[in-house]
N, C-alpha and C positions, 0 to 999 in steps of 0.2 A: 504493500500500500504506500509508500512513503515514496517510491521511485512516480506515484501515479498523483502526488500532490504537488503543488506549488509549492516551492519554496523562495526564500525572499528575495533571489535574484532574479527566478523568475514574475513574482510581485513587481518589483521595481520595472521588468522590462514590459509589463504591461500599462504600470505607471508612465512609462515616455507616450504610449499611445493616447492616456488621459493628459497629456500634455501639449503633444497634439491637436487632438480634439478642441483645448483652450485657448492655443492658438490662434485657428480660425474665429472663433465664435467671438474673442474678444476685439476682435478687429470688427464683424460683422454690428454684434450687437452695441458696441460701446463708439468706436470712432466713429465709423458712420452715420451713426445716430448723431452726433454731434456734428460733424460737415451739414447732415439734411438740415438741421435747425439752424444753425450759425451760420456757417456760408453763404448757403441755397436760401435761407431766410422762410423756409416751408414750417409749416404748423406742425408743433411738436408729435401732435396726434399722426400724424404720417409715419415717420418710423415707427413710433410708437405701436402702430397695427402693425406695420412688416414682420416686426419683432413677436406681437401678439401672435399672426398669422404661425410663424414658425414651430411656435409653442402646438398652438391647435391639430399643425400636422401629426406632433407627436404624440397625440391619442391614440395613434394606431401602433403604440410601444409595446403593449400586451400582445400585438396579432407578431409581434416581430421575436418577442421572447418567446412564446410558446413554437413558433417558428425552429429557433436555434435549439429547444428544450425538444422536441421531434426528433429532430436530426442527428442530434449527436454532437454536433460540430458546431462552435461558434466563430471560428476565425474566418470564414469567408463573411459571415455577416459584417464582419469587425475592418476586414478591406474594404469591403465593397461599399460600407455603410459610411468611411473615410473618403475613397473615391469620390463618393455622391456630394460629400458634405466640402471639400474642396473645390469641385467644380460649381457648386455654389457659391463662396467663398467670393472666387476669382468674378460670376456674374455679377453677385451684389456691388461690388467696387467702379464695376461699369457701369453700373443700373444709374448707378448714385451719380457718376461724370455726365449718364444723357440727361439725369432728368436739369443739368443746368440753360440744355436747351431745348428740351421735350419733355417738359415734369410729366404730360401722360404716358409716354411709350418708358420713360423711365420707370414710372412708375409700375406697368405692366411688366418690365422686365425684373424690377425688384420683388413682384411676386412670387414670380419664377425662381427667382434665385433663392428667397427666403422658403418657398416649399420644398426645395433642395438641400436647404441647410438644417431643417427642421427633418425630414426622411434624413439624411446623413446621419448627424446627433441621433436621432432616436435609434434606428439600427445598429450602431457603432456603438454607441453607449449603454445602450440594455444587454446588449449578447456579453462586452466585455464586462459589464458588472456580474452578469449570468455566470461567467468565467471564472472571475475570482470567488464568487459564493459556491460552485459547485466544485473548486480543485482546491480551494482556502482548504487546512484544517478549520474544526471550526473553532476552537480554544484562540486560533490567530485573525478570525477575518475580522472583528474589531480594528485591529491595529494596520492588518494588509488596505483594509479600504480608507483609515488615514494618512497610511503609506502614498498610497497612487490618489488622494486630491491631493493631499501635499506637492505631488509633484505635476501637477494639472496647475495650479492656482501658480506652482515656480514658471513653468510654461506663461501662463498668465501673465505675469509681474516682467518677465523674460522680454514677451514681445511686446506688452505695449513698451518699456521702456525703448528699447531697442527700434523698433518700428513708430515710435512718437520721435524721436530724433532723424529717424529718414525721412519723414512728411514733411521739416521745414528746411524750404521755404514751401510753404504749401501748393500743389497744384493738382489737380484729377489726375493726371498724366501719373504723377509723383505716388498718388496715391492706388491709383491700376497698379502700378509697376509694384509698388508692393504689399499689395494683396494677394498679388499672383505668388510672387517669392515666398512669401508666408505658407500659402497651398500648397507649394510642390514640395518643399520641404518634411513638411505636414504630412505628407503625403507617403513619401518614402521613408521617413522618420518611423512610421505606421508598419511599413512594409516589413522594415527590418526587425522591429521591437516582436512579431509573431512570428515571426519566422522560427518553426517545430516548438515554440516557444507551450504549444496547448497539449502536444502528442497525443499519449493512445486515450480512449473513454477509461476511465477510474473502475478497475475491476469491481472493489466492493462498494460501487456504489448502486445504492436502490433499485431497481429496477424502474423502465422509465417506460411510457403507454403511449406508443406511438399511433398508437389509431385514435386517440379519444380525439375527439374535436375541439377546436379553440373555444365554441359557444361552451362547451363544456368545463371544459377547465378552466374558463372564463367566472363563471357560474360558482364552482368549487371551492376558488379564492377569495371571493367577496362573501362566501359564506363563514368563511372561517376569521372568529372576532375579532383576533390579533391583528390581522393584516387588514381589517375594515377599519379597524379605529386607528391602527397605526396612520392608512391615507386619511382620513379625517387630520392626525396630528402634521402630516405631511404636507398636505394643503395650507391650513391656515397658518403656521410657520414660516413658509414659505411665500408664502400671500407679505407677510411682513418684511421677507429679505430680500423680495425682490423691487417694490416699489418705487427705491432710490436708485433702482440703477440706470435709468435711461435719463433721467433729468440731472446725475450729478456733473457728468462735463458740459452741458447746456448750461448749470446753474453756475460753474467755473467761468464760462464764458463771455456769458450774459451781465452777470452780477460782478463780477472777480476781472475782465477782461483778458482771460488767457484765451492765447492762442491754440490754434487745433494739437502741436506738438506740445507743448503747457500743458494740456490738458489729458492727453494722452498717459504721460508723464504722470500727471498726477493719478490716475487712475492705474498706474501702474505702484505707485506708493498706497493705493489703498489697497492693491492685490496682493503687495507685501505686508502689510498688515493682516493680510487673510493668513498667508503662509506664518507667520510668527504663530498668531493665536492658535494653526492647526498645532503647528510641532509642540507647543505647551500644552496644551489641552491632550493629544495624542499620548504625550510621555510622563504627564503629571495625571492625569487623568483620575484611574483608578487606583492610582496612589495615596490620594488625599479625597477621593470622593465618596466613601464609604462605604462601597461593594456597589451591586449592581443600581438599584435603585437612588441611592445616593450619589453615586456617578450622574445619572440621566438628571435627576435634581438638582446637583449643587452646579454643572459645570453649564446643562443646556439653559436654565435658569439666571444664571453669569452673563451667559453668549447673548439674551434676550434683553436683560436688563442695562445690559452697556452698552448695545447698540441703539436700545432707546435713549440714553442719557445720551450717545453722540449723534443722533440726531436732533434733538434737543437744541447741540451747538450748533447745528447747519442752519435752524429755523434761526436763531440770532443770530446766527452770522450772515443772514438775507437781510436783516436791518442793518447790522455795523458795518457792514461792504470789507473792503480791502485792508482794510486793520484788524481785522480778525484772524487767527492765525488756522487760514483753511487745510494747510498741509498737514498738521499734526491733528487738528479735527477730522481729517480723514483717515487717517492711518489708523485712530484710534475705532473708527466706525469699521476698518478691515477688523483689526484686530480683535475686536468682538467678535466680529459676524465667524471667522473663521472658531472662535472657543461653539458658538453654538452648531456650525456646520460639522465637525468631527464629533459631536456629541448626536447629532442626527443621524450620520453615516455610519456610526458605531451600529446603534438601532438597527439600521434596516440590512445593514448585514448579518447583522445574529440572527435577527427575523427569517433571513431570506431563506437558508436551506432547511426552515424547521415545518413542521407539517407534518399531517401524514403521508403527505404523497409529495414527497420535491419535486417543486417543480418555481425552481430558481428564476426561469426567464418570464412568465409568467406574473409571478408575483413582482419582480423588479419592475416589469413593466406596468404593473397597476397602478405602484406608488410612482414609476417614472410619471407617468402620465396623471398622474394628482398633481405632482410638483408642476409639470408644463402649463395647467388651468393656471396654476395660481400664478406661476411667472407671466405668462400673456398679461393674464388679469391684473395684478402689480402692478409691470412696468405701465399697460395702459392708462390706467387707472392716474396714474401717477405723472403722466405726461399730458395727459388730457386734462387731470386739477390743475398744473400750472399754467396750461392755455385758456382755461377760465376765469382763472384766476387773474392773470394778466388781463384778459379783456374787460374783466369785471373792477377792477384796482385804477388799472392804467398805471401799472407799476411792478418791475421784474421782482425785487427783496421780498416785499410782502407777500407777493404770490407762494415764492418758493416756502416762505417760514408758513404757509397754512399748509402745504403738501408735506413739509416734514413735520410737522406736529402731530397730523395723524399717521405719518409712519413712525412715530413714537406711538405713539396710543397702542398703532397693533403688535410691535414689540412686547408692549408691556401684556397686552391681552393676549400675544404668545407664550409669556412666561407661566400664567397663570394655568394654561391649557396644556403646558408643559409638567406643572406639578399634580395636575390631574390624573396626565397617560402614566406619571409616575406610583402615584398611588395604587393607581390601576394594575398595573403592570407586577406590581410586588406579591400580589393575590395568588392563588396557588393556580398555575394551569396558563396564567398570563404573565410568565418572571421573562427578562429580557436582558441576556446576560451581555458584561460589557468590557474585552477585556484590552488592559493597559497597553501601548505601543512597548 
């Protein structure tokens, strides 16, 4: 059995592939979002759908995990679903250059390209978490799925730094050319990192029911309470962490007057802030957090409560302007968000292979696709207050401190929802184990 598990080198090299993955998306969802409203001068709600859009294709993550859980095999989903999710990548960067002189055909082609990006992520990211929950031990998938965001989020931190420094002097031209860079990269980065990386099927693992149907095992999953309440905690969570991310380098911009690499840049000191809070949270974790339940308590309770307090500062810092000190107020809102994102991913990987019938891609894909509602909904939600907000003010500061006051609010209504699954959870028959990096 031990030749048929993953071990941490092969963890890590599936990690480059979640790095990857981060790559793309944070070019997609986060710079371009800011070129459409800043540059282009287009109503924030525009990307803000493209980005919802992408989320919504990802419902069909369950048909894609039960998919990979059929077969046997998940690395061809895991290229193919990279493939897709690149050549989107590379569309969207174009989409974003025509709409400066066709916002309709641009915009049609940003469609395209975000249902691209959204199939890509979805396929690639359910079959590889499928992967690590069914070859993890499970004493380590806790720590393995802090492992590979850690190095998803260093991905993250990697290119916006890096590709926010290519962008200036800024031009569509500048910004094509390194979209595309980012993709192939991405791309072959992927290739390598699976390469026999998955080998044979896991002798003593379960037996797996390749005829049942998806409506069925569809069905199977949402019946079983742990993994219904866990997507309930998953959603609204996540409803909370995602809301500030398509207005904070608009609100940098806007209010702060950075420019598109400034801003980049800065979003890349919030991604390092994610990476700190994982690797603390991951290595302290269950150290100091009291076993299982007190883990999920004291740390994803932390994660919730300090990112409301640093939103908190973004709302004052939309009245004080440019003397507020925005860079360490963001770093600090990474650094939470990351203490509570590795105290969620603990979760749902202990979750993942448990049941009576495993079926890992299945289940990842329920909660994937809980989390994608809530990020569509989020970032919308959130881009669409401050476009109301601005027309209703006639004024950028105030707008943004009403959007981040209630992404505080739902922080702190995260927390409390958080000590609920925990309670819950401690109960005999629903315990959720959580163990330390």
């Amino acid at each position: 059995m031990k030749d048929e598990t993953l071990g941490w080198l092969g963890v890590a090299r599936l990690g480059l592939v979640q790095s990857a993955l981060g790559a793309i998306v944070v070019l997609t969802t986060s710079t371009l979002n800011r070129v459409m409203v800043v540059e282009l001068a287009l109503p924030a709600m525009l990307p803000a759908a493209l980005v919802a859009w992408h989320y919504a294709v990802q419902l069909s993550r369950p048909r894609w995990g039960h998919g990979s859980d059929a077969g046997g095999r998940r690395t061809p989903w895991i290229i193919g679903g990279m493939g897709v999710l690149a050549l989107g990548g590379i569309l969207s960067a174009n989409a974003v250059a025509l709409m400066a002189s066709s916002p309709l055909w641009g915009t049609v082609l940003g469609v395209v390209a975000f249902s691209l990006i959204g199939a890509g992520v979805g396929a690639s990211g359910t079959s590889l978490l499928a992967l690590l929950a069914s070859r993890t031990a499970p004493e380590r998938r806790p720590a393995a799925a802090a492992m590979t965001w850690i190095m998803m989020v260093l991905g993250i931190a990697a290119t916006a730094g890096i590709a926010g420094g290519l962008l200036d002097p800024f031009s569509f031209q500048r910004l094509a050319l390194v979209a595309s860079g980012v993709a192939m990269i991405a791309f072959l980065l992927t290739l390598l990192a699976v390469w026999r990386v998955e080998g044979r099927p896991p002798v003593a693992a379960e037996p797996r029911e390749p005829h049942v149907s998806f409506p069925q095992a569809l069905r199977e999953t949402l019946a079983d309470p742990r993994a219904r309440m866990f997507a309930v905690f998953v959603f609204v969570s996540m409803l909370a962490y995602s809301a500030q991310d398509l207005i904070l380098e608009p609100f940098a911009g806007l209010v702060f007057g950075m420019t598109p690499g400034q801003s980049t840049q800065m979003a890349g000191v919030q991604h390092g802030g994610v990476l700190l809070g994982m690797i603390v949270t991951g290595v302290l974790g269950a150290r100091i957090g009291g076993g299982a339940s007190g883990w999920m308590r004291s740390w994803t309770v932390a994660g919730c409560v300090g990112s409301a307090a640093a939103l908190v500062g973004l709302a004052i810092a939309g009245m004080v302007g440019p003397g507020w000190p925005l860079i360490p107020n963001v770093f600090l809102l990474g650094l939470f968000n990351g203490v509570f994102a590795v105290a969620a991913i603990g979760s749902m990987m202990g979750l993942a292979g448990e049941g009576e019938k495993r079926r890992e891609g299945v289940r990842l894909g329920v909660w994937g696709a809980s989390q994608a509602v809530a990020f569509g909904l989020g970032g919308f939600l959130g881009a669409a207050g401050v476009d109301v907000g601005r027309a209703l003010i006639g004024s950028d500061g105030p707008a943004f401190l009403i959007v981040f006051s209630l992404e505080a609010a739902l922080f702190a209504v995260s927390a409390l929802i958080a000590l609920g699954l925990t309670v819950r959870s401690s109960q005999p028959n629903l315990e959720v184990r959580h163990v330390g990096a």
